[in-house]
PATORBA-241042 format. One line per 8 residues: number of its first residue (from 1); for each residue y, z, x of N, C-alpha, C. Coordinates in Angstrom, 1 decimal, padded with zeros to 4 digits. Layout:
<nodes>
NUM> Y:Z:X:Y:Z:X:Y:Z:X; ...
</nodes>
This chain:
<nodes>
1> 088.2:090.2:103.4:089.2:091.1:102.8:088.6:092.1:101.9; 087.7:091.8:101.5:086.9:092.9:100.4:086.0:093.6:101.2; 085.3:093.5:102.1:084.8:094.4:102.8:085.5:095.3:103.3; 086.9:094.7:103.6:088.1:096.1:104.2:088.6:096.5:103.1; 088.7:096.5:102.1:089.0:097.2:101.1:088.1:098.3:100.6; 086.3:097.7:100.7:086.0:099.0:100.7:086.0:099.8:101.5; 085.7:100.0:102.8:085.7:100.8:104.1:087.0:101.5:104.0; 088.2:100.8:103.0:089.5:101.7:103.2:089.4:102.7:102.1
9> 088.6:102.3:100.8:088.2:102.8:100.2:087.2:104.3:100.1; 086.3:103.6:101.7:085.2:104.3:101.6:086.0:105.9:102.6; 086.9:105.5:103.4:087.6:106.4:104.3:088.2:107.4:103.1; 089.2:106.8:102.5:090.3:107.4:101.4:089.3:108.9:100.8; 088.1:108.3:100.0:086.7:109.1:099.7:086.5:110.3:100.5; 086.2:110.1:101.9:086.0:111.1:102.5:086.5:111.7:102.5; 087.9:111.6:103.0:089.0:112.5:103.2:089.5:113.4:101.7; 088.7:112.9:101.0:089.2:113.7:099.7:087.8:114.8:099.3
17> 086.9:114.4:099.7:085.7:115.0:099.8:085.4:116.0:100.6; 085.8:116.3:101.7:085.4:117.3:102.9:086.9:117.5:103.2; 087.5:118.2:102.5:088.9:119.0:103.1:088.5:120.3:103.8; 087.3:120.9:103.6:086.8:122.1:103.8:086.2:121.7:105.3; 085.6:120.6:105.9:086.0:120.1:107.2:086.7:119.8:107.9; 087.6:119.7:107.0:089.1:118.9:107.6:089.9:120.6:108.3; 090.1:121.4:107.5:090.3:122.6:107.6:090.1:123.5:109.3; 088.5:123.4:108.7:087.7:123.9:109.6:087.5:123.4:111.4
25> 087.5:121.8:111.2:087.7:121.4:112.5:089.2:121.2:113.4; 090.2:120.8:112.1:091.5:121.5:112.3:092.0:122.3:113.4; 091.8:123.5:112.4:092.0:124.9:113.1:091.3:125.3:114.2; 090.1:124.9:114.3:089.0:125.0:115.8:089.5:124.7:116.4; 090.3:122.9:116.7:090.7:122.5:117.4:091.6:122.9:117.8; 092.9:123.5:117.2:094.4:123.6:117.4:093.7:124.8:118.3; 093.0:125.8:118.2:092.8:126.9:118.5:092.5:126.9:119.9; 091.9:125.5:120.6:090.8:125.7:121.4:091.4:124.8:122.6
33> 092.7:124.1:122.2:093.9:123.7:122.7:095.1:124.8:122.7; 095.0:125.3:122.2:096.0:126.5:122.6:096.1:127.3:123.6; 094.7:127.8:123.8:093.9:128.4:124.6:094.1:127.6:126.3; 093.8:126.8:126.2:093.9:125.8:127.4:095.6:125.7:127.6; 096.4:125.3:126.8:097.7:125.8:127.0:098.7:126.8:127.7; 097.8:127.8:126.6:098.0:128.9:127.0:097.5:129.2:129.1; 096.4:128.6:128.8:096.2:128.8:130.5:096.9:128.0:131.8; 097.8:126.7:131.1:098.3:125.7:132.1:099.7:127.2:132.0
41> 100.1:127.7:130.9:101.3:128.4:131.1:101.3:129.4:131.9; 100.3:130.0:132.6:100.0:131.0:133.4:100.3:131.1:134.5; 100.0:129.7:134.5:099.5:128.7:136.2:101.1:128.9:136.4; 101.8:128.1:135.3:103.2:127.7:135.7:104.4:129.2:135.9; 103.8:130.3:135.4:104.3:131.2:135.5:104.7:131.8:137.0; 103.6:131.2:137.7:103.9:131.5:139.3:104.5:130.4:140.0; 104.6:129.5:139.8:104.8:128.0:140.0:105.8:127.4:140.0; 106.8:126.9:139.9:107.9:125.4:139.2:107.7:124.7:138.9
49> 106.8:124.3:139.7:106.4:122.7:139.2:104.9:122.7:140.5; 104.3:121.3:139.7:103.1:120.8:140.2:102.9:119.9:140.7; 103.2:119.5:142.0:103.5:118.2:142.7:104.6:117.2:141.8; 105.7:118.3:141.9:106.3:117.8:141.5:106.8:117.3:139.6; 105.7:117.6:138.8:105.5:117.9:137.6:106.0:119.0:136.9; 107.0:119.2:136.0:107.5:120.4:135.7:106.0:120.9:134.2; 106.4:122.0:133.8:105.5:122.5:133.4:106.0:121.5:131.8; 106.9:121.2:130.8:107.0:120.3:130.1:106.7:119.3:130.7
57> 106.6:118.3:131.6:106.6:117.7:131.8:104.8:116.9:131.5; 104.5:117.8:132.0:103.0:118.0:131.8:102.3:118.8:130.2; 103.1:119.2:129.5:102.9:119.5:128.2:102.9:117.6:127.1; 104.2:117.1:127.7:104.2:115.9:127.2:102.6:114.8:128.0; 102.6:114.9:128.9:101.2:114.3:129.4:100.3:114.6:128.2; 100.1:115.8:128.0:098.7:116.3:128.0:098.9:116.2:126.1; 099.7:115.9:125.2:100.0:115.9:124.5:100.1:114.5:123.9; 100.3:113.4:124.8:100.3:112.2:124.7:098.6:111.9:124.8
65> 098.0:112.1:125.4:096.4:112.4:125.9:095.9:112.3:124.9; 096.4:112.7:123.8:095.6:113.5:122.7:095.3:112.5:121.5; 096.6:111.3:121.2:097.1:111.0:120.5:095.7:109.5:120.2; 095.4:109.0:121.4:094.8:107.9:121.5:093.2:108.3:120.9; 093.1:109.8:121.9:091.7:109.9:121.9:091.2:110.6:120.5; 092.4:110.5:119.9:092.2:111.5:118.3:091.6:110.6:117.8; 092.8:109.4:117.5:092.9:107.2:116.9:091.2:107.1:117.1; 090.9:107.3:118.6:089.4:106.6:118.5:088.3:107.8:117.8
73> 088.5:108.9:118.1:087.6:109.8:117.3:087.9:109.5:116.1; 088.7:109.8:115.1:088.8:109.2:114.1:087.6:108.3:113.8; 088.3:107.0:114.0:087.6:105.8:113.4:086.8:105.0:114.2; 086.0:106.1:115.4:085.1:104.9:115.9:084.1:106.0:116.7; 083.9:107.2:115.9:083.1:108.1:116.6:081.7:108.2:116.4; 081.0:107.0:115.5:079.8:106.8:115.3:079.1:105.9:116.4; 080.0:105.6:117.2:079.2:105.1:118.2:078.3:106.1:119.2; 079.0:106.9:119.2:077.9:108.0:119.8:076.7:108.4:119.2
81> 076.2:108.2:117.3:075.0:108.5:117.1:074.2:107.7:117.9; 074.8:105.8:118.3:073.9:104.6:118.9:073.6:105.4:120.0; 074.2:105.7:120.7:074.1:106.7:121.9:072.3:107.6:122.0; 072.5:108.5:120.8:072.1:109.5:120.4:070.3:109.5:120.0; 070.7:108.4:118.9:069.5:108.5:118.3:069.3:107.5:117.1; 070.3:106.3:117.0:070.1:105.2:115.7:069.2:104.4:116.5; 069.5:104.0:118.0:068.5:102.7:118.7:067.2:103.6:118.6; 067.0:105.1:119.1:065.7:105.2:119.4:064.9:105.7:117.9
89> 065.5:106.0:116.8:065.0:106.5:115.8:064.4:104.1:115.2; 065.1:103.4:115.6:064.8:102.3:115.2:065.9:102.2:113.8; 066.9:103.0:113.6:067.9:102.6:112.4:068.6:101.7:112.4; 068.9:100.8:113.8:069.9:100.4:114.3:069.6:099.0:113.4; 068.2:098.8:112.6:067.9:097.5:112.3:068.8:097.0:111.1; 069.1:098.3:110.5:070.4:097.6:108.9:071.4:097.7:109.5; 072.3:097.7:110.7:073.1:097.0:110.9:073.0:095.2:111.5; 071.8:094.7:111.5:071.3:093.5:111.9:070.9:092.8:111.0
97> 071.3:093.5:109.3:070.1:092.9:108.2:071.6:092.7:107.5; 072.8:092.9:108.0:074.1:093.4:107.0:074.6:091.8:107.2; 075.9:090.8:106.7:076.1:089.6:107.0:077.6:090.2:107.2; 077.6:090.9:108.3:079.2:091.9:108.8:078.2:091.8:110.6; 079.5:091.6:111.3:079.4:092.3:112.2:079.0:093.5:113.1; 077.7:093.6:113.7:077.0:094.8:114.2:077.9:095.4:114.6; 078.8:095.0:115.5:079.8:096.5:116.5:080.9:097.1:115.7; 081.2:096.2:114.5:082.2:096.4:113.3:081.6:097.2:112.8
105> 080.2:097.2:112.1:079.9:097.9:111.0:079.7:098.9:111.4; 078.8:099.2:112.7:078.9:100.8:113.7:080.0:101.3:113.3; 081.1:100.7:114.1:082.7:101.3:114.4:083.1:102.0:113.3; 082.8:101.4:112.1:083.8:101.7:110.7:083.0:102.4:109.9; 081.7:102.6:109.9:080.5:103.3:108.9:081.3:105.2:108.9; 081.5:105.3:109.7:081.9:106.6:109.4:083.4:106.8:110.2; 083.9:108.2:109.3:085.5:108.4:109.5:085.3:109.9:109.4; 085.6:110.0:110.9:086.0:111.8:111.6:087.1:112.4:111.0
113> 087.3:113.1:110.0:088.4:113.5:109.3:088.7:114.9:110.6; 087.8:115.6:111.2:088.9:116.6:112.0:089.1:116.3:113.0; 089.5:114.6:113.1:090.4:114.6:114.7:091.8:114.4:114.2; 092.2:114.7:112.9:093.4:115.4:112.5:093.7:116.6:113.1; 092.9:117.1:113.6:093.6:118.3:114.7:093.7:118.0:115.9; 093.2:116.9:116.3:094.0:116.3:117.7:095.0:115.7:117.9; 095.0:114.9:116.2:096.7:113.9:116.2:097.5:115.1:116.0; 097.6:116.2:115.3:098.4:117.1:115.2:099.0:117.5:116.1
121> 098.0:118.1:116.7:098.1:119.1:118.3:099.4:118.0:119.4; 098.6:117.3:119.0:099.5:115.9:120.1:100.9:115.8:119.9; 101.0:115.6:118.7:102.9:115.3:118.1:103.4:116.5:118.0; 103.1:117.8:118.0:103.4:118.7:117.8:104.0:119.5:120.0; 103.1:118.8:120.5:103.2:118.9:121.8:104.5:117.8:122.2; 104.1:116.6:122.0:105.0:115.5:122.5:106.2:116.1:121.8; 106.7:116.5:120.4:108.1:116.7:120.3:108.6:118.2:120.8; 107.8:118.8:120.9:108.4:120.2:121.4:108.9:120.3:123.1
129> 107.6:119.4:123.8:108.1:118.8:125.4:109.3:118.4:125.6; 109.4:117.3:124.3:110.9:116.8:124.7:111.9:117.2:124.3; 112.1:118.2:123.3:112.9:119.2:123.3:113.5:120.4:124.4; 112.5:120.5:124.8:112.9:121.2:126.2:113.1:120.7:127.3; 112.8:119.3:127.5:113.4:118.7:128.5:114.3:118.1:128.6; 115.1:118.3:126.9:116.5:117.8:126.5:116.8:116.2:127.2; 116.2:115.8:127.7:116.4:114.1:128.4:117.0:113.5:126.7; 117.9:112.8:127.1:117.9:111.5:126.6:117.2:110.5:126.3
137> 116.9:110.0:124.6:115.7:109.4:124.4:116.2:108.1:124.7; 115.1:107.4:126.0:115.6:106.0:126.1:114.6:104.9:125.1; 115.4:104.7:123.9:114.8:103.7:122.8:113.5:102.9:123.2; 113.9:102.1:124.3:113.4:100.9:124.5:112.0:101.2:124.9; 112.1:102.6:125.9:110.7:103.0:126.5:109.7:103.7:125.2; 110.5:104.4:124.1:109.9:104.8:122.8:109.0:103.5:122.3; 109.4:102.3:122.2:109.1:101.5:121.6:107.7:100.7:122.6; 108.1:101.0:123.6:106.8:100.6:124.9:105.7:101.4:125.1
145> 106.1:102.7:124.8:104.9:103.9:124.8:104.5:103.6:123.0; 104.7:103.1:122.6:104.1:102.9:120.9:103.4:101.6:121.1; 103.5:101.1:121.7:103.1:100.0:121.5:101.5:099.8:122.4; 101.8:100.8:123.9:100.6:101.1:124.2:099.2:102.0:124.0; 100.0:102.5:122.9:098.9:103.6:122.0:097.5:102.7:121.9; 097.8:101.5:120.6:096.4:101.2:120.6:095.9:100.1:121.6; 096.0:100.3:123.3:095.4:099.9:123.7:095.2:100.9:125.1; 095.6:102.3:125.0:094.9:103.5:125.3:093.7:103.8:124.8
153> 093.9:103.2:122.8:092.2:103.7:122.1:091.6:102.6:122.7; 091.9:101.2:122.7:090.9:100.2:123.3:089.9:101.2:124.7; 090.6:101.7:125.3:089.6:102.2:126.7:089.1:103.5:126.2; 089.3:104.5:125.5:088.6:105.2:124.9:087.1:104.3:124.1; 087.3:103.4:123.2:086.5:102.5:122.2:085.4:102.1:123.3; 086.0:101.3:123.9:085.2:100.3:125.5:084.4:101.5:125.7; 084.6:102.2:126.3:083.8:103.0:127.0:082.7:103.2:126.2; 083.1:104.0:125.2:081.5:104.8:124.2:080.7:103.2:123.9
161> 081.6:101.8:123.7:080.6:100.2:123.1:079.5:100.4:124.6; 080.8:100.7:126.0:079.3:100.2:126.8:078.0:101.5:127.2; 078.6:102.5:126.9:077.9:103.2:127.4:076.6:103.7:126.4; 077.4:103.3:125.0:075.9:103.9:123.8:075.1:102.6:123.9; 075.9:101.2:123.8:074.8:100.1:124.3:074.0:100.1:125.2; 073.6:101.0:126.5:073.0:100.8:127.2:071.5:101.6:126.4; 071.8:101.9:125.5:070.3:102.4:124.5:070.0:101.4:124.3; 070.2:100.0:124.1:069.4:099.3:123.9:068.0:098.8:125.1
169> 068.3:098.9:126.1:067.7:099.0:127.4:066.8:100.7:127.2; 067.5:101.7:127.6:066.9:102.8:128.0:066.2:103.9:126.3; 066.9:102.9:125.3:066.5:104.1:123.8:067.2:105.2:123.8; 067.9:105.6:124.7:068.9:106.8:124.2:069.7:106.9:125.5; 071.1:107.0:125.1:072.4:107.1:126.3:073.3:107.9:125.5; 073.3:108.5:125.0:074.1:109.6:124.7:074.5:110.7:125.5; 073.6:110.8:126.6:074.0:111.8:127.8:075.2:110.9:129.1; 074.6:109.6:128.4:075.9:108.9:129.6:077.0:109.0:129.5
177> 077.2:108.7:127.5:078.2:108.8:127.2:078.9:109.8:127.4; 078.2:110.7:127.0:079.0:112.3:127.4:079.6:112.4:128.6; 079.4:112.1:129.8:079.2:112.4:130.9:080.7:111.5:130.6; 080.5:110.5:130.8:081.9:109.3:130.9:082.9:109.7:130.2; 083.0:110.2:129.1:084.0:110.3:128.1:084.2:112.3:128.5; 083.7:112.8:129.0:084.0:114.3:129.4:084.8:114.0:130.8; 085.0:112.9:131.2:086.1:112.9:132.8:087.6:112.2:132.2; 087.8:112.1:131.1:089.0:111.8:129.8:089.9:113.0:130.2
185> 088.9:114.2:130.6:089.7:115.3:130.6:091.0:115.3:132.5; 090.6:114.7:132.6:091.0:114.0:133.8:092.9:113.6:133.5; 092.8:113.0:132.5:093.8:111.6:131.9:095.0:112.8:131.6; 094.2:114.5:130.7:095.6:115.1:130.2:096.8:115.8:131.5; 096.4:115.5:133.0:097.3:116.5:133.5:098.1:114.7:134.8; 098.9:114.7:135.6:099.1:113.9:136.8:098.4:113.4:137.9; 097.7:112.4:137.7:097.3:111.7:139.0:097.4:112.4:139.8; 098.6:112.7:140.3:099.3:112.7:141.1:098.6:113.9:141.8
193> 098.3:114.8:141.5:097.9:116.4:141.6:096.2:116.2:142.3; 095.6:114.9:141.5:094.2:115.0:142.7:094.2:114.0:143.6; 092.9:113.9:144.3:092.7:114.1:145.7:092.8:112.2:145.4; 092.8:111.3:146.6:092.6:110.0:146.2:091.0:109.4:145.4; 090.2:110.0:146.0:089.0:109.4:145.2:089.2:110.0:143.6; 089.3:110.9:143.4:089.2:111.6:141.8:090.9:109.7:141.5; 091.8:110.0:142.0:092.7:109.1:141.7:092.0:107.4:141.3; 091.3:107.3:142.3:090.3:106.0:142.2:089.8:105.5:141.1
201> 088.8:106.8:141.0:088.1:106.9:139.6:088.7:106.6:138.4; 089.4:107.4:137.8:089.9:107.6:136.6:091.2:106.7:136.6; 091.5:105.8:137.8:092.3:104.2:137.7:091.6:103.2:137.5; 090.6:103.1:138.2:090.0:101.6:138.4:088.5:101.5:138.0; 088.2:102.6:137.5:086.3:103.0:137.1:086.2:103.4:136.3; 086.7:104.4:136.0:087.0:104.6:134.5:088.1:105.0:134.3; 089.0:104.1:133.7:090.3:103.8:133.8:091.2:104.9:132.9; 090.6:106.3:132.5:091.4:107.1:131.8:092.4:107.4:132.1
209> 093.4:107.1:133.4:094.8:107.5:133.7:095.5:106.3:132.5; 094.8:105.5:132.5:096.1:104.4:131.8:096.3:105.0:129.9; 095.1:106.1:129.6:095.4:106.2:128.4:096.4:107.0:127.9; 096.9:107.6:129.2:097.7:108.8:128.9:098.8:109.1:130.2; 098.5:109.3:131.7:099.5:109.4:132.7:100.2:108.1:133.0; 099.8:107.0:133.2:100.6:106.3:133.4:101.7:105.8:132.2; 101.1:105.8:130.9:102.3:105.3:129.9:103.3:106.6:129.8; 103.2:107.5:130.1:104.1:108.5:129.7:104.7:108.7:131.4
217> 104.3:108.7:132.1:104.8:109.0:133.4:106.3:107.5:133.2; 106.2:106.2:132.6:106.6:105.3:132.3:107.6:105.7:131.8; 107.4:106.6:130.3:108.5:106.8:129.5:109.3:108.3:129.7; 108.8:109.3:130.5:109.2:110.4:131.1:110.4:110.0:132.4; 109.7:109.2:133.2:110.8:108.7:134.4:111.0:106.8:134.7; 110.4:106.6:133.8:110.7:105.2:134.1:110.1:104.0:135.5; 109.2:104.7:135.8:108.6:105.0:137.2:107.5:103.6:137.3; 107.5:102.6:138.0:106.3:101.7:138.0:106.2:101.1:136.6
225> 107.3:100.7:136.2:107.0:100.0:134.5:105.9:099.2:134.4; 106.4:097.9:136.0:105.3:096.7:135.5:103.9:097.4:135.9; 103.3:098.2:136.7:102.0:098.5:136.6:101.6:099.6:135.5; 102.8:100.1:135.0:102.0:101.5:133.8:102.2:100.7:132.4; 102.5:099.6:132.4:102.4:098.8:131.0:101.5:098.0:131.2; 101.6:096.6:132.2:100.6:095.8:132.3:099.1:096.0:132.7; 099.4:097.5:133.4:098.4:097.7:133.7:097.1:098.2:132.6; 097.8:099.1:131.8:097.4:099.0:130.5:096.8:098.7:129.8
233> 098.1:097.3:129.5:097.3:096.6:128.8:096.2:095.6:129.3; 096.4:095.5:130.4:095.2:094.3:131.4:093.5:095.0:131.4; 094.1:096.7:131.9:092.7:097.4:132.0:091.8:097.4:130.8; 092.6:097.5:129.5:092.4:098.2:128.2:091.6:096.4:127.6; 092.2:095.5:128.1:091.6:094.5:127.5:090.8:093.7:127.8; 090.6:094.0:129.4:089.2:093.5:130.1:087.8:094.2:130.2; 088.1:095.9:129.9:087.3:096.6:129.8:087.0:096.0:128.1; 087.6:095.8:127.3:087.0:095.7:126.0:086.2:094.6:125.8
241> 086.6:093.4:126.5:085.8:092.1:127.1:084.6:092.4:127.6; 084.3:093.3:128.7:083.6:093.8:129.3:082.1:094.3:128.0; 082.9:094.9:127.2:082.4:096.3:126.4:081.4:095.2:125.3; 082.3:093.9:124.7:081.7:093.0:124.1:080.6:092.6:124.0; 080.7:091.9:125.5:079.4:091.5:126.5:077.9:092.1:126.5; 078.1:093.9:127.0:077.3:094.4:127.5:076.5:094.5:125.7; 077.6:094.4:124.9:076.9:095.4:123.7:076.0:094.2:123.2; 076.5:092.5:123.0:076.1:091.7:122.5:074.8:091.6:123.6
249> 074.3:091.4:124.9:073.6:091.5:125.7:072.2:092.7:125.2; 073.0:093.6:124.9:071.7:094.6:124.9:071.1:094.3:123.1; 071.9:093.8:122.3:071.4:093.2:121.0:070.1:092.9:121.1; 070.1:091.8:122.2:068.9:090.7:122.3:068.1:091.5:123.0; 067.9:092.8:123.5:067.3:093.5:123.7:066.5:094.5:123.6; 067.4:094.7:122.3:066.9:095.7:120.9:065.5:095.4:120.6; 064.5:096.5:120.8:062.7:096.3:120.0:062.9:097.0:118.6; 063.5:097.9:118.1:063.9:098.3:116.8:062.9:099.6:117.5
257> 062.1:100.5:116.8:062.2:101.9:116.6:061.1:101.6:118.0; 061.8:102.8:118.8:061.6:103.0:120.2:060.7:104.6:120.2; 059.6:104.6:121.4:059.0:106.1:121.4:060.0:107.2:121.7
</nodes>
């Protein structure tokens, strides 16, 4: 309990400390999502709809998208230095010398104050989508799409555990990660619209549809409940089992400061 108190402590700190990054990455971001917005609005300008996807329709997608992957940037975006350069620089040894949890004390050591511009961007999208789609809010599904939020960030989290762990083997995977967590961009638009292999992928390999099209395709039409919830939550919890494994596995395979 006292170690969470300071880490809540240690977050509170930051965030009072670097407003002038908070600001800065903010505004980049809102900016750089606008832009991309602005270009799905273009598309739709010649268009009606997108296999069937109306142009809100897909504002609420791509807006829900945002919300999970902000949660994990947030508070678990230091997994990418392991990625990067803590296994091969050899720093990775004080989190082995600490009497906390190695994948905890990674996860929580630092707090992304500008993925406040992606939770923004998100709710600011999700409520204006559903203003214009004027639908009727059905309670129950509000309550099922909240609920599968944090196990959207579980498959966001999973991913960067297994893929910066594989530095323990190779001394740097930070290019993997990138690679894996750059097809996320996949998750903001409908399944439905690519080809079946790209559908494969980003269902059952890297499971980025479930962090964002299928819970909202759920609460948008009500469409496949038991596979866009259970699925979810089954993908989001096996992959994080998965994620456990690999990271405790490559531990024992850590030499500490690598060429």
């Amino acid at each position: 309990l006292r170690l969470h108190r300071i880490f809540i402590s240690q977050y509170l700190k930051r965030l009072m400390e670097y407003k002038v990054d908070f600001i800065i990455g903010a505004v980049g971001f809102l900016l750089s999502q606008a832009l991309e917005i602005l270009f799905i609005g273009i598309i739709f300008s010649q268009i009606p709809d997108l296999a069937g996807w109306t142009f809100n329709e897909i504002l609420f997608i791509y807006g829900f998208s945002l919300i999970p992957k902000a949660i994990d940037h947030m508070f678990f975006d230091n997994l990418w230095m392991v990625g990067y350069n803590i296994v091969r620089k050899g720093d990775f040894d004080k989190y082995l010398t600490r009497p906390i949890n190695s994948l905890f004390y990674v996860t929580v050591e630092k707090f992304q104050i500008d993925a406040f511009g992606e939770l923004i961007m998100g709710i600011i999208l999700i409520a204006y989508s559903l203003v214009q789609i004027g639908a009727d809010i059905v309670w129950h599904r509000v309550f099922v799409l909240l609920l599968l939020v944090p196990f959207a960030v579980i498959i966001y989290t999973a991913i960067k555990i297994v893929t910066s762990a594989i530095s323990f083997w190779t001394k740097q995977s930070g290019h993997i990660t990138h690679m894996f967590y750059m097809s996320s961009d996949f998750s903001k638009y409908p399944v439905t619209i690519y080809n079946n292999f790209i559908k494969v992928i980003i269902t059952y390999i890297i499971p980025f549809a479930f962090t964002a099209y299928y819970p909202a395709s759920y609460f948008l039409r009500g469409e496949d409940g038991l596979f866009c919830i259970l699925g979810t939550i089954l993908v989001s919890s096996l992959l994080f089992v998965v994620s456990v494994l690999v990271w405790n596995r490559g531990i024992k395979k850590y030499e500490s400061a690598g060429s």
